[in-house]
N, C-alpha and C positions, 0 to 999 in steps of 0.2 A: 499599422497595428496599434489597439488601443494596450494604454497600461495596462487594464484589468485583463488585456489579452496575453500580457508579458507576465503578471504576476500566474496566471493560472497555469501556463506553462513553465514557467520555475518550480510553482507546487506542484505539477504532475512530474517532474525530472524529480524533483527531491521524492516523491511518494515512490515511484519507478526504481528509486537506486533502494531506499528503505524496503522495499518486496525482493530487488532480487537478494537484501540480505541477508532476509528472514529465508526467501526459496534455500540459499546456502545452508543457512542452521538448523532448516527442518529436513534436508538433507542428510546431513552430517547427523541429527538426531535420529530419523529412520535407520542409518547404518546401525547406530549406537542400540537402538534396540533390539538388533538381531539379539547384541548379547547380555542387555539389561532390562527383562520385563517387568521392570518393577510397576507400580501403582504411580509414583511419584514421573516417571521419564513418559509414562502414558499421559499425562494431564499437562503437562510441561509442551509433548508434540501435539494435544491438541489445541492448548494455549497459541501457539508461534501459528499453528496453522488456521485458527480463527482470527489471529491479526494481521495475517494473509490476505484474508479474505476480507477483511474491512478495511487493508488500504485498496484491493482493488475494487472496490465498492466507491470510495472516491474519488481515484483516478478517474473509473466509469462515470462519477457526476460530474470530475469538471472537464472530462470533453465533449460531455452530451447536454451542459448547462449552458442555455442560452446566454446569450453578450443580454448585461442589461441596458437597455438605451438609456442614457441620462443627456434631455438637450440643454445645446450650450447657449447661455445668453450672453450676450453682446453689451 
């Protein structure tokens, strides 16, 4: 396994664990808005759930992003 195959799988476990944190807080915000419709708690879960959405937009790039070949000289 190359480096750039060890580093992109540390960046997808680090991106992985960052989503299910946010999955938890917009979670926990859905509850919250049964009993707080405010303007401010609505923009707030659609905030958390647009950065949802752009980690897994990266994840999705680095396992579908091709190995780049780099040859090696001798």
């Amino acid at each position: 396994m190359t480096n750039l195959s060890m580093k992109n799988k540390t960046g997808i476990r680090e991106l992985q664990e960052e989503h299910k944190r946010l999955n938890r807080l917009t979670t926990d915000l859905e509850k919250d808005r049964q009993g707080d419709r405010s303007t401010s708690s609505k923009y707030d879960l659609m905030r958390l759930k647009k950065t949802k959405l752009a980690i897994k937009d990266k994840i999705n790039f680095f396992r579908h992003k091709p190995e780049v070949f780099t040859p090696k000289y001798h």
